[in-house]
C-alpha positions as CSV (number, residue, x, y, z in Angstrom):
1,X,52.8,95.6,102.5
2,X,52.2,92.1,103.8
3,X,51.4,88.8,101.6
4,X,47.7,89.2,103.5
5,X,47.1,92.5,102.7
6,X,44.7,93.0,100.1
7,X,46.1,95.5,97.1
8,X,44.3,98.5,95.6
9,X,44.4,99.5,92.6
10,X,43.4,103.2,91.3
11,X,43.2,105.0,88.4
12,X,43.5,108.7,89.0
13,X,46.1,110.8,90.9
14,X,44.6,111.8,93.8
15,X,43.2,108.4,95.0
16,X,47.2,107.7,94.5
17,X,48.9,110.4,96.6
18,X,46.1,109.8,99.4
19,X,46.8,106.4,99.5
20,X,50.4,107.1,99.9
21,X,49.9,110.1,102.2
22,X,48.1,107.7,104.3
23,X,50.7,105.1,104.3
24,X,53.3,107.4,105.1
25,X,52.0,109.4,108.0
26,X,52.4,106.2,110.3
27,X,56.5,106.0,110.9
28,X,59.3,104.3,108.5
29,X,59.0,104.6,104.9
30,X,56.9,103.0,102.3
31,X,57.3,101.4,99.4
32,X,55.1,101.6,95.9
33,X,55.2,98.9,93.5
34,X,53.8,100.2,89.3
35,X,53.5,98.1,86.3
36,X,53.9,99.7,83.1
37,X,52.2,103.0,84.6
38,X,52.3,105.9,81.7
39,X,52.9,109.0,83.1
40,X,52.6,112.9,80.9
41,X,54.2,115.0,82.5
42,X,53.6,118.8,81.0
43,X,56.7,121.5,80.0
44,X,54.4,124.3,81.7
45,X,51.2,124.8,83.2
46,X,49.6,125.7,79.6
47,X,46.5,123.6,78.5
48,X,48.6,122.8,75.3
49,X,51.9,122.6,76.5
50,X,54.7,119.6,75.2
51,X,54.5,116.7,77.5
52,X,57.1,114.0,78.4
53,X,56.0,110.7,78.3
54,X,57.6,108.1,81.0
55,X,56.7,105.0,81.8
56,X,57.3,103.4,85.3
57,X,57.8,100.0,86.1
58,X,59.5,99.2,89.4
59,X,59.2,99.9,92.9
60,X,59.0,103.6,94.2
61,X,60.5,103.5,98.1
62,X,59.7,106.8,100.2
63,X,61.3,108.2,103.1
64,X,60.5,111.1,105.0
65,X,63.2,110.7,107.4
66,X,66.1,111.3,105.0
């Protein structure tokens, strides 16, 4: 992403992964930059299952080529 482009933020998952699906069907890689984003992820697919909590803070870089 270039210092012009203009960042956008979302708040659910699926605005997310079509962002990034969009990026990434062009050529090259991408890369995703997160602040503090809180993630849950779920032991099984059970409505009361445990959940890991993670927090990201960095920058994601996606390849499809490797």
């Amino acid at each position: 992403m270039s210092a012009n482009e203009e960042v956008k933020e979302t708040q659910n998952w699926p605005e997310l992964v079509t962002s990034i699906y969009s990026e990434m069907s062009g050529e090259g890689s991408t890369s995703v930059a997160v602040r503090e984003m809180d993630i849950e992820v779920p032991s099984s697919t059970g409505r009361d299952s445990e959940r890991a909590h993670w927090t990201v803070d960095g920058v994601i870089e996606l390849n499809p080529d490797e």
